[in-house]
N, C-alpha and C positions, 0 to 999 in steps of 0.2 A: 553543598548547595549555595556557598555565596553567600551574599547580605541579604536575602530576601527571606525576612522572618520566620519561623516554623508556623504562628499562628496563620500567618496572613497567607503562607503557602495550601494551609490547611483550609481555607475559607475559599480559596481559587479554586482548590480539587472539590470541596464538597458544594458549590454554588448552582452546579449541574450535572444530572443524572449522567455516568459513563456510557450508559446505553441510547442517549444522545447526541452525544459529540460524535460516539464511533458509528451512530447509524444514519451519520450525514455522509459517512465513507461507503460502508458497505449495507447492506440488503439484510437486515437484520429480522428473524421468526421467533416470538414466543414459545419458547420449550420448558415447560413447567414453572421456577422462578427466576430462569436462565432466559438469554436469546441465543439464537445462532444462525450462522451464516457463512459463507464461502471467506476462506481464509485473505485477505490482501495484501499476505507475505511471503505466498507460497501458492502456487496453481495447484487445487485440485479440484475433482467433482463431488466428493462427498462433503458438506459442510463441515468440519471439525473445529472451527470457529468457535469459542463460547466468550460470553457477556456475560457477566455475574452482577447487575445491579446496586446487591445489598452489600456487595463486596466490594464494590468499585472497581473489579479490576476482568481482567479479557484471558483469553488463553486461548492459544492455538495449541488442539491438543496434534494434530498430525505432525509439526514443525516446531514444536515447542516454544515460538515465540507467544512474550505473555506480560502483562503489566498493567500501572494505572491508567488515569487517562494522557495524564503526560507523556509516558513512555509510550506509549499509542502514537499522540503527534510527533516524539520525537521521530519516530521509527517510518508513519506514515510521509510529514512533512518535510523530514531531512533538517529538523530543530536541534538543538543542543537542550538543553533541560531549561535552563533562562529562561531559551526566546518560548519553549513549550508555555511555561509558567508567562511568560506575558502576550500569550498568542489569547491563553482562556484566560487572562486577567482582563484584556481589553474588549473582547467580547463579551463578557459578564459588566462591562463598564467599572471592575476596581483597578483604582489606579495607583501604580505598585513600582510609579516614576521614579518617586524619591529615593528605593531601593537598590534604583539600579544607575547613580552617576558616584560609583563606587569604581576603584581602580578593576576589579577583577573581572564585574559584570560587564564594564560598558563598552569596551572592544566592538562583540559581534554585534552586542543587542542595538546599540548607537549607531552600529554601521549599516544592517538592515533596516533598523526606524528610518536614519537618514534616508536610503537608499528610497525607501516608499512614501517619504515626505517629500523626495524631491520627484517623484516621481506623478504624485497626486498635483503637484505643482505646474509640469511641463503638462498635465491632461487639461487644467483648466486652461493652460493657455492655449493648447491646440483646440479647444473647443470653442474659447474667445474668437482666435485667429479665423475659423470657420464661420464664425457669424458675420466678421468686418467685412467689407469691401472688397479686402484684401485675397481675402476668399471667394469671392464672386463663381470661378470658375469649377472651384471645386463643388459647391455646393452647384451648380449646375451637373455636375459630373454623377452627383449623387441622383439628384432627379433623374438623369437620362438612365440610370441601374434601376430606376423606380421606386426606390427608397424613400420609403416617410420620415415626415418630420418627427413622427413616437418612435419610429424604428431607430432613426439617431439619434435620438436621444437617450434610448433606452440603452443604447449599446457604445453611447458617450463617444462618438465619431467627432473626429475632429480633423485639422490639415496643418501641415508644417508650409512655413508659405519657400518663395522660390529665394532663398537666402542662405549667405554661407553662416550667419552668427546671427540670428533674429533668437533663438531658444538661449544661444549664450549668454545674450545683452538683456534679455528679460527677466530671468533666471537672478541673473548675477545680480542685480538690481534688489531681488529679495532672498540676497543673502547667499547663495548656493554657489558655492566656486566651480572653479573648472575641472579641478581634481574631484569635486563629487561629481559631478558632471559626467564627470569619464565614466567612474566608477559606477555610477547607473545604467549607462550603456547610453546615453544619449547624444555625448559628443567623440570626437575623432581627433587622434593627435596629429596634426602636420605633419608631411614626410619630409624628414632631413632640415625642419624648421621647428620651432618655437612658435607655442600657442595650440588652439583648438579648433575645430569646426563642428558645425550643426551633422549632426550622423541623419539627416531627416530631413528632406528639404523637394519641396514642390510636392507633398505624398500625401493620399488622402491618409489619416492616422487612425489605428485599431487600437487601443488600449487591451492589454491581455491582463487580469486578473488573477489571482489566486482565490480558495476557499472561502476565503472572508473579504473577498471581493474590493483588496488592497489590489491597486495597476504594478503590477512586478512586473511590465515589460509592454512595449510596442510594436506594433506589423505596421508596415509605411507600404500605399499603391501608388505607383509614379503617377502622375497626373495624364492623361493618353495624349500623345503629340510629344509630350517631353524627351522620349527615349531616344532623339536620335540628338538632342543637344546637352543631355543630362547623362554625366556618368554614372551607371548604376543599375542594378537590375529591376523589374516591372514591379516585385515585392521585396521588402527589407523586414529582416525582422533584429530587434535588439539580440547584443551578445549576448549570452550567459553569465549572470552576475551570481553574488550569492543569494539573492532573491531568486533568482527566476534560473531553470534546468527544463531545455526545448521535450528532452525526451521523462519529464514531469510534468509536461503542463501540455493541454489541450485548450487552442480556443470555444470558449462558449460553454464550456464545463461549468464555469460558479454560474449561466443561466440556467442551463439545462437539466441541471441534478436532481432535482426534484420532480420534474416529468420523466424522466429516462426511469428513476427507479419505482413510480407509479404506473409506469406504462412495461418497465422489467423488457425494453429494449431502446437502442439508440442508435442513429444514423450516423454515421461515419464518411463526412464527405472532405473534400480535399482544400479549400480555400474560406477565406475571410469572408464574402460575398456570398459562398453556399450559405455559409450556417446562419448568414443573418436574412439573408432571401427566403430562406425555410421557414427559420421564427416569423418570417411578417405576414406568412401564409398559414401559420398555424402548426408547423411541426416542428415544435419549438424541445424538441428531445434530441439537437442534431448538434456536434462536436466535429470541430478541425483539428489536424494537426497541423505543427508548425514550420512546414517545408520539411519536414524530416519526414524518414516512411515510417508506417504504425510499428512500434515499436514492442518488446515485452514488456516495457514500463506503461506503454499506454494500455497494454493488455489488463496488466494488474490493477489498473487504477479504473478502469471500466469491469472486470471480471467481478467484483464485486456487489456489486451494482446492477447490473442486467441478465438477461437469458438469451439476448437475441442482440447480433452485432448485422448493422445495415450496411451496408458498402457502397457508398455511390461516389462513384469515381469515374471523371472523364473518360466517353467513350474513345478517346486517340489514344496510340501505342503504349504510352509511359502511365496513364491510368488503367489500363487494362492489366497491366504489368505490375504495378502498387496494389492492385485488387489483388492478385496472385499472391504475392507475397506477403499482402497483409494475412491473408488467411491462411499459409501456408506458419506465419508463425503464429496464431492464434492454435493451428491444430497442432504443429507439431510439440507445442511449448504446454500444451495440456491434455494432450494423448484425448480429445472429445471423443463424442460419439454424434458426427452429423445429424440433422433431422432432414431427412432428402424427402425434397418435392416436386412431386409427378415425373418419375425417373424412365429414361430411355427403356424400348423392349418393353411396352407396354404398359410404362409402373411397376416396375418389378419392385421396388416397396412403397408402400403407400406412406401419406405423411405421418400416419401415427406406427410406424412401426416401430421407430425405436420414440418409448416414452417414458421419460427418466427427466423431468425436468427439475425434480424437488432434490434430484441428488447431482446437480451440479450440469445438466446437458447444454450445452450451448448452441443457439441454433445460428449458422453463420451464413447470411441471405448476400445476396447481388441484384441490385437494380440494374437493371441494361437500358441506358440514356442510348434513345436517339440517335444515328450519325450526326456530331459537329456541334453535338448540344449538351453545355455544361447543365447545372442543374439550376443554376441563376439560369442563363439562357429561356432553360424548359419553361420555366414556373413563371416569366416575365410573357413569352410567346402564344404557350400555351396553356396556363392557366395549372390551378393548384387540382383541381378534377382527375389531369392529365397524369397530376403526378401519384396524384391519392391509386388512380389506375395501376400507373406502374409497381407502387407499392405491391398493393393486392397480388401481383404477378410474378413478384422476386423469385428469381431460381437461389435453389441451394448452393454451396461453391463447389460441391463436389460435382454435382449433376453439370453446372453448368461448364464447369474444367474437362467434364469428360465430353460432353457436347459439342465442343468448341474444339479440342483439340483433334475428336474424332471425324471431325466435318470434312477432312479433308485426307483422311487415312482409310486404308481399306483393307480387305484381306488379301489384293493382289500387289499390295505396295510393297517396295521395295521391304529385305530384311531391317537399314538403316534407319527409315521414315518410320517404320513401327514401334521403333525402339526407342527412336526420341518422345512417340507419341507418349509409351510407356513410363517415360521417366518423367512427365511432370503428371502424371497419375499417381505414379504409385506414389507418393509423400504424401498425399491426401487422403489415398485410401490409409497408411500407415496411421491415421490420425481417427479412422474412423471404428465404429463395433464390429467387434470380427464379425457378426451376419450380413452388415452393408457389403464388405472386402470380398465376401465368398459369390454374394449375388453380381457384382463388378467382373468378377475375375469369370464367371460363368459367360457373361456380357463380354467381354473382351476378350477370350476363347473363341466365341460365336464369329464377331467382327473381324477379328485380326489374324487367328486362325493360330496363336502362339496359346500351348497347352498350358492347363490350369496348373500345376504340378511345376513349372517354368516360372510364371506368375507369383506363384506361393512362397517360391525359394527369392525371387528380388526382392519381396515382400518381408520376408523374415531379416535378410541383410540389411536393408532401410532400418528396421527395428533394432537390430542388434547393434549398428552404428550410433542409433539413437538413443540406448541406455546411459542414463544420467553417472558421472562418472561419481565412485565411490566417495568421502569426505575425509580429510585428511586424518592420519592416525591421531595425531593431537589435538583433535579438535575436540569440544565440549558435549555430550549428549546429553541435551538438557530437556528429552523427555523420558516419562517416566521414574521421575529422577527418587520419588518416594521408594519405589521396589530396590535401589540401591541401598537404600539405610539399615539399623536396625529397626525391625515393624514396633516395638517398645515404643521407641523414641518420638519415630514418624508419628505413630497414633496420639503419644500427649500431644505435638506441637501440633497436628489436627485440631486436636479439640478444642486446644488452647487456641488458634487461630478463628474456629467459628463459636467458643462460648466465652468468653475473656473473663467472664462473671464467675464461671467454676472456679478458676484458681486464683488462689491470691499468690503472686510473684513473689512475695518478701519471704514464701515458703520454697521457693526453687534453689536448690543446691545446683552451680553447673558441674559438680564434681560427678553427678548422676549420669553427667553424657558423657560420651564416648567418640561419637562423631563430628567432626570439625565444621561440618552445615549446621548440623542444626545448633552447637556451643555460638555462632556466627550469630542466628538470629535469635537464638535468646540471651545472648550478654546485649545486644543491643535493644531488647525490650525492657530488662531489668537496667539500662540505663536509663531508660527512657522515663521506667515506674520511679527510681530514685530522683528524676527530675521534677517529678510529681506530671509529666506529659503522658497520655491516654493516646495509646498507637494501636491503630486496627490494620488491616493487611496492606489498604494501598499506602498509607502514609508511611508505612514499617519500607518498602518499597526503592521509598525515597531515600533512602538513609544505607540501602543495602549497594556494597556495588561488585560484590561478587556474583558472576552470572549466574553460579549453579545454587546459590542461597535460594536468591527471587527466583529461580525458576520454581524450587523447591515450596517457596508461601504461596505461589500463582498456583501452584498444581495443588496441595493443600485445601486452599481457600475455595479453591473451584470445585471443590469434593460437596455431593451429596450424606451428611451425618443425619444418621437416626434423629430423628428428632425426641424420640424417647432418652437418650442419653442426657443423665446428671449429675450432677456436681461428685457420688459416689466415684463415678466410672475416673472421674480424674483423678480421686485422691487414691485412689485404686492405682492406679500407671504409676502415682509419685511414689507409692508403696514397694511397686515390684522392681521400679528404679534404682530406688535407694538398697531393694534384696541384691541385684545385680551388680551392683558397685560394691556391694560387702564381698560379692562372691566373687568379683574380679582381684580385689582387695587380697582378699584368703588364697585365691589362686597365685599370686602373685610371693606372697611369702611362702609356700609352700613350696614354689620351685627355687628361691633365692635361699629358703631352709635347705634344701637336698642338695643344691650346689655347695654350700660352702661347708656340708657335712661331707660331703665329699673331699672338697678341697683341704679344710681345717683340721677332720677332727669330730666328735660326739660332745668335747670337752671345748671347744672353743666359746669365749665370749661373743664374740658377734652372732656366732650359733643362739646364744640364750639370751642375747637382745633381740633376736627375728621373733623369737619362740614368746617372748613375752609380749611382744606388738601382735603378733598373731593371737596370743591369749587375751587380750581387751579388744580384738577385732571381734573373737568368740562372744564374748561379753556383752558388747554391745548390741549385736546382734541377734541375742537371747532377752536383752531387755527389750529392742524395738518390737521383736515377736510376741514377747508378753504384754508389750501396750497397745 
């Protein structure tokens, strides 16, 4: 754990509830004194997600990932344990600086602080730069997209002006070299020269954000008229540093979070100008990605969080196509079950026919923009009414994929043209409830005139291709890890984990265990009691760093116990413990007796040194039963 003190560790983890930090990630439901929710480390539809509160700590029981709140952001934010412990120290406002300008700590955590100190830096001054003079045209530029002055400001808009070292020479002036420079991602090395340039120049500027609404990164829009004397594409977005990872981070995320998962859906459109053109209209639940196509990681980091993925994406070729594929890995990456609405052949299912949405259903809509009209366009033209219309009108992806493709196929079409038709169907139906697949495949029988039975068999191929491949032979199964133990052993460290009061430690023998998990987390509790430090499951956690222990107090701790059970039932287990270690004890001389009377002799010495330790094993064991 480094220099960061136990107490002061201990004052960060318990400063706020774990079922708050983790339920700014995911979608979390009250289940008795538990919550739960769709797991964010693992696609599925049944939630197996659990939050333990009184325990501090989480458990996925499907995937077995599990831990405190730290191990959460590690795992969620791509943290090291440090920067976890100074992600909730600085949101909690303790400041746990001094702790960390130590040789060991300050590597990563110095070099991301850096990285977002320089970074809050270049924001102000691109927001400066937008107010001077110097700016004149940008903020023109901004008015003509119709952008208010609350909307820029609110989403901290700013411009890099037309300069190769205007961010260098500013920068550098408060302190920030060119080597941090690089390494934030905001300057460029010379090619085949010495020195640096501004990575951002003449571009209106997007600040992008993380969770706690630190700028880990920039999107740059060339000024219009620029592009034919400015080398460089229309948008720029910063490299990947160790702050910022394109395919972890969505723009408009740290605004939207909190309506998306009040509203348990969110729009998913393609650029910088949608999702802020949205917010100024009032659907302010809308997220971009970052020139990258939606990804599994953006899957996972919205799956939690919503029931309902929007898609609005440019109605020309390469948006239509990003809508395809987004949904295509949304289904195939979570095996859903569509909710299809007002489906071809008269509604062959209605909207509510498959309803299953408390066990994980996701419903995956498409907006159909317009010919030539982005979704900025729309809402500037024709007004936010127009768009609230389209909303209401969204087809599902499947209906609309079967729509669209069939528009133009027939049952007289060639064998070839069917066949393509077929092949970007069937991956969506593979994604959907077998009842959707059977009414489809009834429907394109009809159309296509290719028998159902034909259908059924591409259908199962797709699938059988799609089985998630097995996990390697060496790898850890770290669920259900309590059914491996002895049930003896499991059940004290149980109890011991959720009543701590029952036993007193200075009474644990670890000669009573047997198993090397659980000897693991109790020599480290009874080090803990000798230090005179009080460790309950998440803080135990910390200290643990074999994967299959913590799984083992995560699965434990997460356990429903009688609440009738007391302090008897433990001294009880220490009772039957201490029988079992006599009795492995006796067993053990018993066979090392018959061996060497074999070997030696009836008359051998070492024969009647076994016989006599086995006789005070007897001994013993006759006085602990008479007390």
């Amino acid at each position: 754990m480094g220099l960061i003190p136990e107490n002061v560790i201990d004052e960060i983890r318990e400063s706020i509830p774990i079922d708050q930090v983790i339920g700014e990630y995911v979608s979390l439901k009250k289940a008795g004194t538990n919550f739960k929710g769709l797991c964010p480390f693992h696609e599925e539809k049944t939630p197996s997600f659990s939050v333990t509160p009184n325990k501090g700590i989480f458990k996925c029981f499907g995937c077995g990932e599990g831990g405190n709140v730290f191990t959460f952001l590690m795992k969620h934010e791509n943290l090291s344990f440090v920067e976890s412990v100074q992600f909730l120290a600085r949101r909690q406002g303790i400041d746990i600086s001094g702790y960390l300008d130590k040789k060991n700590n300050e590597n990563i955590v110095k070099a991301r602080d850096r990285i977002i100190e320089t970074n809050k830096l270049a924001l102000k001054y691109f927001q400066e730069v937008l107010k001077h003079e110097i700016g004149s045209k940008a903020r023109d530029y901004l008015v003509h997209r119709s952008i208010t002055k609350e909307t820029k400001d609110f989403f901290q808009i700013g411009y890099a002006p037309d300069k190769w070292d205007s961010l260098l020479k500013a920068l550098g002036k408060r302190g920030i070299s060119q080597e941090e420079l690089e390494k934030a991602g905001l300057v460029s090395k010379r090619d085949g020269e010495k020195g640096f340039y501004d990575r951002f120049r003449n571009r209106i500027i997007f600040p992008i954000f993380d969770n706690a609404n630190n700028p880990i990164a920039f999107g740059g829009r060339l000024l219009p008229g620029s592009e034919s004397k400015t080398e460089g594409a229309k948008y720029l977005n910063s490299p990947e540093t160790i702050v910022f990872k394109k395919s972890l981070t969505m723009y408009g995320l740290n605004f939207a979070r909190q309506k998306m998962r009040s509203k348990k859906k969110v729009i998913i459109v393609e650029g910088y100008f949608d999702v802020i053109t949205l917010f100024q209209n009032g659907f302010d639940y809308a997220v971009a990605t970052l020139g990258t196509a939606f990804t599994q990681d953006h899957l996972r980091i919205l799956r939690s969080q919503v029931e309902e993925f929007i898609f609005v994406f440019d109605p020309d070729e390469a948006g239509q196509a990003a809508t395809e594929k987004a949904g295509m890995i949304v289904g195939n990456s979570m095996n859903l079950s569509f909710v299809p609405k007002g489906l071809l052949s008269n509604q062959i299912l209605g909207e509510d026919f498959i309803d299953n949405k408390d066990a994980g259903t996701l419903d995956i809509q498409v907006v159909a923009l317009p010919d030539k009209l982005d979704v900025d366009e729309l809402l500037k033209t024709k007004g936010k009414a127009e768009f609230e219309k389209l909303l209401s009108s969204t087809e599902g992806l499947l209906e609309r994929t079967v729509r669209m493709t069939l528009d133009d196929v027939h049952i007289s079409s060639s064998q070839s043209k069917k066949m393509d038709a077929i092949d970007k169907i069937i991956p969506l139906l593979a994604a959907s409830h077998r009842s959707v697949r059977e009414q489809f495949f009834l429907l394109l029988e009809v159309r296509l005139g290719i028998p159902y039975p034909t259908l059924s068999s591409m259908l199962s191929r797709r699938l059988e291709k799609r089985k998630v491949p097995s996990e390697r032979d060496n790898s850890i199964d770290l669920v259900d890890v309590k059914k491996k133990l002895p049930k003896i052993e499991a059940d004290f460290l149980e109890l011991l984990l959720h009543k701590p009061e029952f036993v007193d430690l200075n009474t644990i023998d670890i000669s009573f265990f047997s198993d090397s998990t659980v000897i693991t987390i109790l020599t480290e509790l009874l080090d803990a009691s000798e230090k005179g430090i009080k460790m309950d499951a998440a803080s135990l956690l910390d200290h643990l760093d074999d994967e299959v222990a913590r799984s083992l107090v995560i699965e434990l701790s997460s356990s429903q116990l009688d609440d009738e059970i007391n302090n008897e039932e433990a001294l009880d287990c220490l009772s039957r413990l201490k029988n079992i270690k006599l009795r492995r004890e006796q067993e053990k001389f018993n066979k090392e007796i018959y061996n060497v009377s074999r070997e030696k002799g009836d008359n051998s010495e070492v024969l009647w040194s076994l016989l006599e330790q086995k006789n005070k094993l007897l001994k013993k064991k006759q006085k602990d039963i008479s007390t």
